[in-house]
KOLNU-931157 format. One record per residue: chain; x, y, z of N, C-alpha, C in turn. Coordinates in Angstrom, 2 decimals. Example, Ala and Ser with C-alpha at 12.3 -4.5 7.8 and 13.67 -1.06 7.14 Angstrom:
<rs>
{"A", {13.19, -5.69, 7.80}, {12.30, -4.50, 7.80}, {13.20, -3.30, 7.80}}
{"A", {12.85, -2.25, 7.08}, {13.67, -1.06, 7.14}, {12.90, 0.03, 7.87}}
</rs>
This chain:
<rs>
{"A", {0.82, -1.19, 0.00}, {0.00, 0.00, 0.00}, {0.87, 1.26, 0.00}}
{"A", {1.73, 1.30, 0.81}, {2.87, 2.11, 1.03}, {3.79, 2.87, -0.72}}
{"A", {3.74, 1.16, -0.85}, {4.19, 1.81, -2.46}, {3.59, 2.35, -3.80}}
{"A", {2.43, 1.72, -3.43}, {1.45, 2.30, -4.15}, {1.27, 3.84, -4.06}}
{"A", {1.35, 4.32, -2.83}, {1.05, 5.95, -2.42}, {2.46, 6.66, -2.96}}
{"A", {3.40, 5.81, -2.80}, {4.73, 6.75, -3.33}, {4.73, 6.94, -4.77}}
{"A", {4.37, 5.52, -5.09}, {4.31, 5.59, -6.93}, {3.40, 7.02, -7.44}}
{"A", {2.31, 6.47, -7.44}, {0.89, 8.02, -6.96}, {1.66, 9.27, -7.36}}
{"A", {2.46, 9.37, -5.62}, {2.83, 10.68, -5.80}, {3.64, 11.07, -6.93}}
{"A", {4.73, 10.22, -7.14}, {5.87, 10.39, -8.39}, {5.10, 11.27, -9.13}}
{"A", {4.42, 9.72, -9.84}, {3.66, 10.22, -11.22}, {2.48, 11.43, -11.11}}
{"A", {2.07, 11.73, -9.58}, {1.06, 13.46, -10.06}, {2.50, 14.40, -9.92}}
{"A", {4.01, 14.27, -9.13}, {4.25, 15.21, -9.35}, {4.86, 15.35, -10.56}}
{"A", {5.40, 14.50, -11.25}, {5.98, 14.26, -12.78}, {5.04, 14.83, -14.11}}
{"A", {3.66, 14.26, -13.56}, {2.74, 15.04, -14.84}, {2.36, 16.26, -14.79}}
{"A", {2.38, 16.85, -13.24}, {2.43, 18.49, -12.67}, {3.54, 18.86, -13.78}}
{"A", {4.90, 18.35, -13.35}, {5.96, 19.65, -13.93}, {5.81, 18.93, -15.64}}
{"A", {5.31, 17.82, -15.92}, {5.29, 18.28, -17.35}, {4.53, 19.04, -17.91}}
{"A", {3.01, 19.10, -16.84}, {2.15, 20.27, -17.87}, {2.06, 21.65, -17.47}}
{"A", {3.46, 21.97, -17.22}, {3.57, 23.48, -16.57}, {4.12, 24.29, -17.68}}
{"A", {4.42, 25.23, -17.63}, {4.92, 26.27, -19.09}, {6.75, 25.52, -18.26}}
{"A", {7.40, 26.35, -19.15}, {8.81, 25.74, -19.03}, {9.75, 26.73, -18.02}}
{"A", {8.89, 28.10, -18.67}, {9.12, 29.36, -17.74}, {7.87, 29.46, -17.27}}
{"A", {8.01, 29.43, -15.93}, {6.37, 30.75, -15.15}, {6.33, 32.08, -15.02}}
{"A", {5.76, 32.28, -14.48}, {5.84, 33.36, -13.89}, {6.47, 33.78, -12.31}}
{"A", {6.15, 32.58, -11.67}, {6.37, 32.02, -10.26}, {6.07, 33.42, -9.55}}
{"A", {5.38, 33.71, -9.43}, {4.91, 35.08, -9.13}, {5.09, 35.01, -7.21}}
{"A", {4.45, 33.63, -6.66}, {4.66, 33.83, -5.11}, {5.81, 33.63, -4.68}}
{"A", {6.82, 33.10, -5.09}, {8.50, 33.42, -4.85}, {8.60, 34.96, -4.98}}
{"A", {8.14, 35.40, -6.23}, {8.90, 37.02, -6.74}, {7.87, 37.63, -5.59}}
{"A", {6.71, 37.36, -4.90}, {6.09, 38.26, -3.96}, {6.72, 37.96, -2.47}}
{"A", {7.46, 36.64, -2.18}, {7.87, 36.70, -1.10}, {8.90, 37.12, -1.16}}
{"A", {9.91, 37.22, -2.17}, {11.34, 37.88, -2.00}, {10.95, 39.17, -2.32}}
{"A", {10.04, 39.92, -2.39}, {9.97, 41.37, -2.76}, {10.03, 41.53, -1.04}}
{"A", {8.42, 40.74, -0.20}, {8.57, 41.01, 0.64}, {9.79, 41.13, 1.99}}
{"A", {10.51, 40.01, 1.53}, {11.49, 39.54, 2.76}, {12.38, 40.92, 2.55}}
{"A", {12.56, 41.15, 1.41}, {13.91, 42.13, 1.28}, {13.76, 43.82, 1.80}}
{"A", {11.98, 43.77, 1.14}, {11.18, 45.27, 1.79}, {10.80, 45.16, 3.08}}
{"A", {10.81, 44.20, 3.92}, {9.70, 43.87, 5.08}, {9.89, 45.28, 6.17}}
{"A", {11.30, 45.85, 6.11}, {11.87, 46.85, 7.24}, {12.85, 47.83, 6.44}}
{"A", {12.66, 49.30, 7.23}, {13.58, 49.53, 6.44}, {15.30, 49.25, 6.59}}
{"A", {15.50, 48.44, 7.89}, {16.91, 47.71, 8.42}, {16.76, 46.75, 7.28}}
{"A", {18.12, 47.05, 6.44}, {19.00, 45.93, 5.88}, {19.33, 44.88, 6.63}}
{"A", {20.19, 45.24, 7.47}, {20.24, 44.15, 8.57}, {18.92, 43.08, 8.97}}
{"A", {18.03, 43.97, 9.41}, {17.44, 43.33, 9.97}, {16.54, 42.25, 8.73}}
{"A", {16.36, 42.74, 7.68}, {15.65, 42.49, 6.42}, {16.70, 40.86, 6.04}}
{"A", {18.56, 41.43, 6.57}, {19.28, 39.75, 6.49}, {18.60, 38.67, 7.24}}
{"A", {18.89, 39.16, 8.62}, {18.58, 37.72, 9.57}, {17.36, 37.52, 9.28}}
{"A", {16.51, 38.07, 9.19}, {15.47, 37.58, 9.23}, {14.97, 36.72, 7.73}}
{"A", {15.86, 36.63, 6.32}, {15.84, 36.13, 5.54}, {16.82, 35.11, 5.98}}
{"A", {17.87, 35.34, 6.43}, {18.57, 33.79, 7.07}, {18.09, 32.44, 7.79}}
{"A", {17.01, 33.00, 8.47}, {16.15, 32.42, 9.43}, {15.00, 31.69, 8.37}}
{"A", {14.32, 32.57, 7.52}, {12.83, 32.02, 7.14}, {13.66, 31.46, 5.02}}
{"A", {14.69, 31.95, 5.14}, {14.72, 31.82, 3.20}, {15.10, 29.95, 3.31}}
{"A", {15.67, 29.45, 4.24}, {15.69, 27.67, 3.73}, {14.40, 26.86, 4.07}}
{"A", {13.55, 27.76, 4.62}, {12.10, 27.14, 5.13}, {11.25, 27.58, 3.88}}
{"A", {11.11, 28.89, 3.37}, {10.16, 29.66, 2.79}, {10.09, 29.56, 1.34}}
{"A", {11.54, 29.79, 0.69}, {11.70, 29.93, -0.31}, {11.88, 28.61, -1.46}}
{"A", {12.04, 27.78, -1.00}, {12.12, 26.34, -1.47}, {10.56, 25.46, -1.68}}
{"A", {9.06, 25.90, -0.42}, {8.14, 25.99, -0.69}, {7.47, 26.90, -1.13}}
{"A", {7.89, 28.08, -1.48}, {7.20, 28.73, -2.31}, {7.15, 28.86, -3.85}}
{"A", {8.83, 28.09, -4.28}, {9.55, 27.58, -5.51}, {8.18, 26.47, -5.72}}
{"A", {8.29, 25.15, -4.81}, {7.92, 23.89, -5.38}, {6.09, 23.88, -5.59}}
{"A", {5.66, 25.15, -4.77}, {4.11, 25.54, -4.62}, {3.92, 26.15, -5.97}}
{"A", {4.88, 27.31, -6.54}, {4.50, 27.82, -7.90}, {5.30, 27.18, -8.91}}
{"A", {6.18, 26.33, -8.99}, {6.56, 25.06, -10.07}, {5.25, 23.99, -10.11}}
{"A", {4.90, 23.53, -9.15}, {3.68, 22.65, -9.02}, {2.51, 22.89, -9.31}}
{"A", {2.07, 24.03, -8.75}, {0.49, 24.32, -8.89}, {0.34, 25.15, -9.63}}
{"A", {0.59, 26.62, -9.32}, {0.57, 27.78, -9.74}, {0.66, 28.16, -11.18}}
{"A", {1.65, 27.89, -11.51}, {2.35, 27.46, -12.63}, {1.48, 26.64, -13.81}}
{"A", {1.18, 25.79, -13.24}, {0.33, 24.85, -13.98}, {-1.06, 25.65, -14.13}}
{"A", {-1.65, 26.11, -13.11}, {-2.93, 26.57, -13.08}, {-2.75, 28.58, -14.22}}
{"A", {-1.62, 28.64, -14.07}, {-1.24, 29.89, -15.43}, {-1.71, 29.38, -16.79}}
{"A", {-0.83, 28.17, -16.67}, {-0.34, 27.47, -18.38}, {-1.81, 27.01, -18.91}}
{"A", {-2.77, 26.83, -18.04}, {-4.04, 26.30, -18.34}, {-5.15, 27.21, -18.52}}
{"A", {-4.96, 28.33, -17.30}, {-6.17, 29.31, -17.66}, {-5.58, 30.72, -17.83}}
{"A", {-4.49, 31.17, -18.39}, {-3.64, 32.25, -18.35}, {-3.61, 33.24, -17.49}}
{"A", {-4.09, 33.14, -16.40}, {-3.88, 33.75, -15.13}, {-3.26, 32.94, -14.07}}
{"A", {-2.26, 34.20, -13.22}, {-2.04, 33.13, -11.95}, {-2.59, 33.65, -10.71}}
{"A", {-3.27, 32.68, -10.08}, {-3.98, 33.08, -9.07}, {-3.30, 34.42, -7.79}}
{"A", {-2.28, 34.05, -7.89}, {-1.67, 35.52, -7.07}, {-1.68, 36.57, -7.47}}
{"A", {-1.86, 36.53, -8.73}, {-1.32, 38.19, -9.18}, {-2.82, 38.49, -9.23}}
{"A", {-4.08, 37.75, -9.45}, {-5.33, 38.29, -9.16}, {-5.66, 39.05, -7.72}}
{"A", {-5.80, 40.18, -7.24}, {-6.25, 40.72, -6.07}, {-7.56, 41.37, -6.12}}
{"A", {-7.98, 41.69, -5.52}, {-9.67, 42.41, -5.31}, {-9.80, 43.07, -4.12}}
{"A", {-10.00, 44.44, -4.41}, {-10.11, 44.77, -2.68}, {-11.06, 45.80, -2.88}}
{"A", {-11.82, 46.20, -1.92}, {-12.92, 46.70, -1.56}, {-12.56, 47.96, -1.58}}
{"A", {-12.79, 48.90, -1.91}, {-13.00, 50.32, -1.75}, {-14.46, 51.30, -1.78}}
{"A", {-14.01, 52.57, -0.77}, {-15.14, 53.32, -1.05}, {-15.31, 53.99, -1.88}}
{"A", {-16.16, 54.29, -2.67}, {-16.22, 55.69, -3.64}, {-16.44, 56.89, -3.01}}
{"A", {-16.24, 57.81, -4.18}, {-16.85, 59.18, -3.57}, {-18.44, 59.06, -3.33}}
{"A", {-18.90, 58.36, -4.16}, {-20.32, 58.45, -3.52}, {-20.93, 57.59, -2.23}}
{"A", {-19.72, 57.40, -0.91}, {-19.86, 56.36, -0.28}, {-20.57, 54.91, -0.22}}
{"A", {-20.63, 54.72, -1.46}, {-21.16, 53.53, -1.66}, {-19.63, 52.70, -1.90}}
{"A", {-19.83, 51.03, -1.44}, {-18.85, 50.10, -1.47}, {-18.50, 49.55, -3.18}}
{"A", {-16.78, 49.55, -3.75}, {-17.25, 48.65, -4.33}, {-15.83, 47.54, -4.48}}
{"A", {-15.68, 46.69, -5.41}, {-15.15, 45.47, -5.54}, {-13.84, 45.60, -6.50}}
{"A", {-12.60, 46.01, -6.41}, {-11.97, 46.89, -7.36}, {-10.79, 45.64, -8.12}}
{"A", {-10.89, 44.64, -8.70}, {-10.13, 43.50, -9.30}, {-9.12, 43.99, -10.45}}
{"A", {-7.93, 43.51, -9.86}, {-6.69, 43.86, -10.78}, {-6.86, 42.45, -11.69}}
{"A", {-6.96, 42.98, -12.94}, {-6.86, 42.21, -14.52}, {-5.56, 42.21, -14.76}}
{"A", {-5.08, 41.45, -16.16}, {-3.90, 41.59, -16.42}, {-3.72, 42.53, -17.45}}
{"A", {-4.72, 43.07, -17.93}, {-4.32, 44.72, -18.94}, {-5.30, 45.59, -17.94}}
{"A", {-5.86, 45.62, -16.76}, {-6.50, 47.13, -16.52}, {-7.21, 46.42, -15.18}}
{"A", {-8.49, 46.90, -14.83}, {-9.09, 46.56, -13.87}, {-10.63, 46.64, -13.61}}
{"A", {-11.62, 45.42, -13.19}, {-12.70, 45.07, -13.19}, {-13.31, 46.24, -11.99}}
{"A", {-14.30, 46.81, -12.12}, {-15.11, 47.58, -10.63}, {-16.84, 47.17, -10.75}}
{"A", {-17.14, 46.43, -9.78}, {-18.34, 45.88, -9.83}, {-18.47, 46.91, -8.17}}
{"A", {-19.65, 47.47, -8.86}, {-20.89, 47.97, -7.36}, {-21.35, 46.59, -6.56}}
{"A", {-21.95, 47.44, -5.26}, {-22.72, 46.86, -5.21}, {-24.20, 45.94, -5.48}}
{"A", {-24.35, 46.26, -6.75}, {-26.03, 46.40, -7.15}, {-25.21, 45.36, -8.21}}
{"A", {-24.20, 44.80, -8.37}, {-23.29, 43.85, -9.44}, {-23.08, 44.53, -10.77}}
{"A", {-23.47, 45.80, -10.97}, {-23.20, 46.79, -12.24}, {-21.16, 46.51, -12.15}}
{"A", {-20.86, 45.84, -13.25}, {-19.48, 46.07, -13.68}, {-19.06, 46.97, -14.54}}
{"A", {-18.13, 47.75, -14.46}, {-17.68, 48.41, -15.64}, {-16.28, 48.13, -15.56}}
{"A", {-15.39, 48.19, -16.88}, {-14.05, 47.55, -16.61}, {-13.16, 48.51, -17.93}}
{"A", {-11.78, 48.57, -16.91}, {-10.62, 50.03, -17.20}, {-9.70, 48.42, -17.89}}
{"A", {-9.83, 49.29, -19.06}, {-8.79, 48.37, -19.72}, {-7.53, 48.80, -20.49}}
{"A", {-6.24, 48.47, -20.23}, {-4.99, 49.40, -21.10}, {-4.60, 48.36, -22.35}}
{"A", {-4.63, 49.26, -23.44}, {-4.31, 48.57, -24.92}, {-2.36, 49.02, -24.55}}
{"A", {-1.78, 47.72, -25.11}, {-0.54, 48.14, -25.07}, {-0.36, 48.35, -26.77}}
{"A", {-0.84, 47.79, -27.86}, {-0.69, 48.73, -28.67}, {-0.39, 49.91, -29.10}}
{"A", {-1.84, 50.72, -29.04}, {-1.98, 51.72, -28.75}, {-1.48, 52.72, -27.82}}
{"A", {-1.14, 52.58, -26.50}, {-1.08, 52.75, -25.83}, {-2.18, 53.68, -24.50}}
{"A", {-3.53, 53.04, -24.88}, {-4.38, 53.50, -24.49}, {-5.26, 53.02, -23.21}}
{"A", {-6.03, 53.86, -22.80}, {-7.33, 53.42, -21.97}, {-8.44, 53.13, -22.18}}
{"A", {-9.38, 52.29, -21.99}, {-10.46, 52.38, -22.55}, {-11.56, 51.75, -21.70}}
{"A", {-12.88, 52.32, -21.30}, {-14.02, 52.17, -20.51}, {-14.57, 51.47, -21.12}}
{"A", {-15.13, 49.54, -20.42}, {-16.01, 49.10, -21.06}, {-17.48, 49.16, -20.02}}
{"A", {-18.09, 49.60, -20.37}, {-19.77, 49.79, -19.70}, {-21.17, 49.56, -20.00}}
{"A", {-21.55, 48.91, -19.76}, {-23.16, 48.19, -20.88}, {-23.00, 47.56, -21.96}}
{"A", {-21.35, 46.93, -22.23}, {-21.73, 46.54, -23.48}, {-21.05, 47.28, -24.90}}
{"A", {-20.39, 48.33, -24.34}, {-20.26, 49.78, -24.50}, {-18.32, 49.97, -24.21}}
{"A", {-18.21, 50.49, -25.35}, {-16.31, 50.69, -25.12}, {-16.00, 51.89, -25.53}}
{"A", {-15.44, 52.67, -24.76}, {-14.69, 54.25, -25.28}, {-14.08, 54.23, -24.54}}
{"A", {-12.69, 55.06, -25.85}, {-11.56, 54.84, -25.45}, {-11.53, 56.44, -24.29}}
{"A", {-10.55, 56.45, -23.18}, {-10.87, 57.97, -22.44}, {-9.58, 58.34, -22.82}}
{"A", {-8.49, 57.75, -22.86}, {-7.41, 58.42, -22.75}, {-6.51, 57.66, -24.04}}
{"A", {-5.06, 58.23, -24.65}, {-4.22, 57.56, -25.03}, {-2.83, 58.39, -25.07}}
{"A", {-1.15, 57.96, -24.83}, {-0.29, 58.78, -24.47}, {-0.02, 58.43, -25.72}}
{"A", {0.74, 59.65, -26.69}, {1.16, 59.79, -27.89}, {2.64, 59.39, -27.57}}
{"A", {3.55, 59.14, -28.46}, {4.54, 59.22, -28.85}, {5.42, 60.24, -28.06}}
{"A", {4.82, 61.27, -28.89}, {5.59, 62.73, -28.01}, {5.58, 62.95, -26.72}}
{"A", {4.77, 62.19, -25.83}, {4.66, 62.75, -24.16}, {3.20, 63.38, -24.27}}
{"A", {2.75, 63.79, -25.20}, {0.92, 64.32, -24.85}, {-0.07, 63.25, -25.25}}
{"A", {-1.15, 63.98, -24.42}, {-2.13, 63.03, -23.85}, {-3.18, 63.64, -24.62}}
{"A", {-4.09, 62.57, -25.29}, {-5.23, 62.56, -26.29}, {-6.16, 61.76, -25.44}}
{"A", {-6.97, 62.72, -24.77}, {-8.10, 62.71, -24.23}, {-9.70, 62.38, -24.71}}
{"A", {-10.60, 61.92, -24.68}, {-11.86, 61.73, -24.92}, {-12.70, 62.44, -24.17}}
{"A", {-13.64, 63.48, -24.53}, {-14.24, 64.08, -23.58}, {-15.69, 63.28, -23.97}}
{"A", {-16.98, 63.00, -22.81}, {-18.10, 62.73, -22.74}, {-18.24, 62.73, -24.42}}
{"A", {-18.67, 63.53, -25.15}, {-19.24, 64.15, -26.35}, {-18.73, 63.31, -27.65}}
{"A", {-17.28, 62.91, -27.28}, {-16.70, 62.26, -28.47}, {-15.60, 62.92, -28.96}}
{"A", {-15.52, 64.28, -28.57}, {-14.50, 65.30, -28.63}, {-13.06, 64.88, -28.25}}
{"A", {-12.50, 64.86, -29.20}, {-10.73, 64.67, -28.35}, {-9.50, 66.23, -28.21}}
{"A", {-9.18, 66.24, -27.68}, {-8.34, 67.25, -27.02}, {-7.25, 66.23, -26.52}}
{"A", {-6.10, 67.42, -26.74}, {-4.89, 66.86, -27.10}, {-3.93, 68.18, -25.60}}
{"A", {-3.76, 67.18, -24.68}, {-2.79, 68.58, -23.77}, {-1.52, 67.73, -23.11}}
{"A", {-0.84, 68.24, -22.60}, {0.60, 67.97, -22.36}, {0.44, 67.12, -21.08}}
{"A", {1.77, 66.56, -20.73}, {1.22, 65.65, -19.31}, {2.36, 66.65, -18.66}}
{"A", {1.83, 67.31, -18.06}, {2.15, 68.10, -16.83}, {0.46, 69.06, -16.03}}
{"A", {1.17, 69.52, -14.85}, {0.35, 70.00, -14.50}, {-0.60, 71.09, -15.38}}
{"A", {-0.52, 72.11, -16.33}, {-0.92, 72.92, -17.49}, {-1.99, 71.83, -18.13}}
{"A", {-1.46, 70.86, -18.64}, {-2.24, 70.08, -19.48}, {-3.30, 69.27, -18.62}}
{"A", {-3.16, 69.09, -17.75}, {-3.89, 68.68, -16.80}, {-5.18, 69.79, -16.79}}
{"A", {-5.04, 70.78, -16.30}, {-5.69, 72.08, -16.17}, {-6.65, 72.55, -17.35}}
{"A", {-5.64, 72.74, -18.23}, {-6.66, 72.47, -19.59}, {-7.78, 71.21, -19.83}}
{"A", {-7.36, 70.45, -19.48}, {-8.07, 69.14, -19.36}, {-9.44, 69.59, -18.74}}
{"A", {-9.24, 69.63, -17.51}, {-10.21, 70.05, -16.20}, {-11.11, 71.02, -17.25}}
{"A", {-10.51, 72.01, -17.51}, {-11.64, 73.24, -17.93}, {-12.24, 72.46, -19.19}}
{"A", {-12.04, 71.66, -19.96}, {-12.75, 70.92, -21.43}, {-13.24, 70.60, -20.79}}
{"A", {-13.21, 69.91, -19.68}, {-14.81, 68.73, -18.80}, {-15.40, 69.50, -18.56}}
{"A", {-15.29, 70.24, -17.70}, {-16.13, 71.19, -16.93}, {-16.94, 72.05, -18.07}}
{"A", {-16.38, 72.85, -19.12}, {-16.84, 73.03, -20.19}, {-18.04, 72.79, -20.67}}
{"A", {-17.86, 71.17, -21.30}, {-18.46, 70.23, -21.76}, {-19.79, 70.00, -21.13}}
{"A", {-19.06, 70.24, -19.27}, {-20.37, 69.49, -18.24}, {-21.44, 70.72, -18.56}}
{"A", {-20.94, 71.82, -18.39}, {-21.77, 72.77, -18.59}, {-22.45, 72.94, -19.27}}
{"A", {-22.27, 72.76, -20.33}, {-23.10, 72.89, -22.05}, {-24.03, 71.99, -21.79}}
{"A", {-23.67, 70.93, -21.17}, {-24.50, 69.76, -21.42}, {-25.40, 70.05, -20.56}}
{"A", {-25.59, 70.62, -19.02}, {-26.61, 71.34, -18.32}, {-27.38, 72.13, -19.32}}
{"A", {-26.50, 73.15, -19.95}, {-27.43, 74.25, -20.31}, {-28.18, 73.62, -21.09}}
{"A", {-27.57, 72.58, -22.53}, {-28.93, 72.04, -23.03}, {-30.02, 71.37, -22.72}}
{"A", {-29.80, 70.98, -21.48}, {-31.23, 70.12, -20.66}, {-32.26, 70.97, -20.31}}
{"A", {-31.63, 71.89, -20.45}, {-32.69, 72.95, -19.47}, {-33.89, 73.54, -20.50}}
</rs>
């Protein structure tokens, strides 16, 4: 029976590392050595305390994202660590659900309304998907300026510094305005 369970194991961990990519990502090694090295701002102290935990830590956190992790990338192209979600408030104190994607990021309300910030690396752009619904808001040119989308469809083109920023502000506000006055 004994050998039976060893055999077992061999062969799941043998067919693990064959159906893993060849490179990972190994993302929970690269998050625990970010951490061990940032944990304080003592160097020193940031050593011993990697002396102490790196022949315990780092060898299962290797054989956890060679084994699983890894595998669970190569299969559904995400790896479960680098997915996070964390709760934030809005300005309109309502709660919501804020999920890091691997080009941008998911925001589901409470009421389950999603809308999702997505970056084209192409392009080099932003773009709002909402109802179904995609516009692009932003994209950085070549030169260092920023080609903006206002509400309307309007693009405006201003510098990335504070000025262009400013200009920015007054096109919305602008825009918001007009768009009052025609309701009225």
């Amino acid at each position: 029976m004994k050998k039976n369970t060893l055999k077992l194991a061999v062969i799941a961990i043998a067919s693990s590392i064959a159906f893993t990519s060849c490179i990972g990502s190994f993302n929970l090694f690269n998050k625990y050595e970010k951490w061990q090295c940032n944990m304080s701002s003592s160097k020193i102290l940031n050593g011993v305390v990697g002396l102490i935990l790196q022949p315990i830590a780092a060898p299962v956190c290797l054989v956890i994202d060679a084994l699983v992790l890894n595998t669970i990338e190569f299969w559904s192209g995400s790896n479960p660590v680098t997915a996070s979600t964390k709760q934030v408030v809005g300005s309109d104190g309502k709660m919501y659900a804020v999920k890091s994607t691997e080009n941008g990021y998911e925001i589901t309300s409470a009421e389950g309304e999603t809308t999702t910030l997505k970056y084209n690396k192409e392009n080099n752009s932003w773009s709002i998907m909402q109802d179904g619904e995609t516009q692009e808001l932003f994209r950085i040119n070549e030169d260092g300026t920023i080609e903006a989308t206002l509400q309307t469809g309007q693009k405006i083109t201003v510098t990335n510094d504070m000025q262009g920023l400013y200009a920015l502000q007054n096109a919305v506000e602008s825009n918001y305005n007009t768009n009052l006055y025609a309701l009225r």
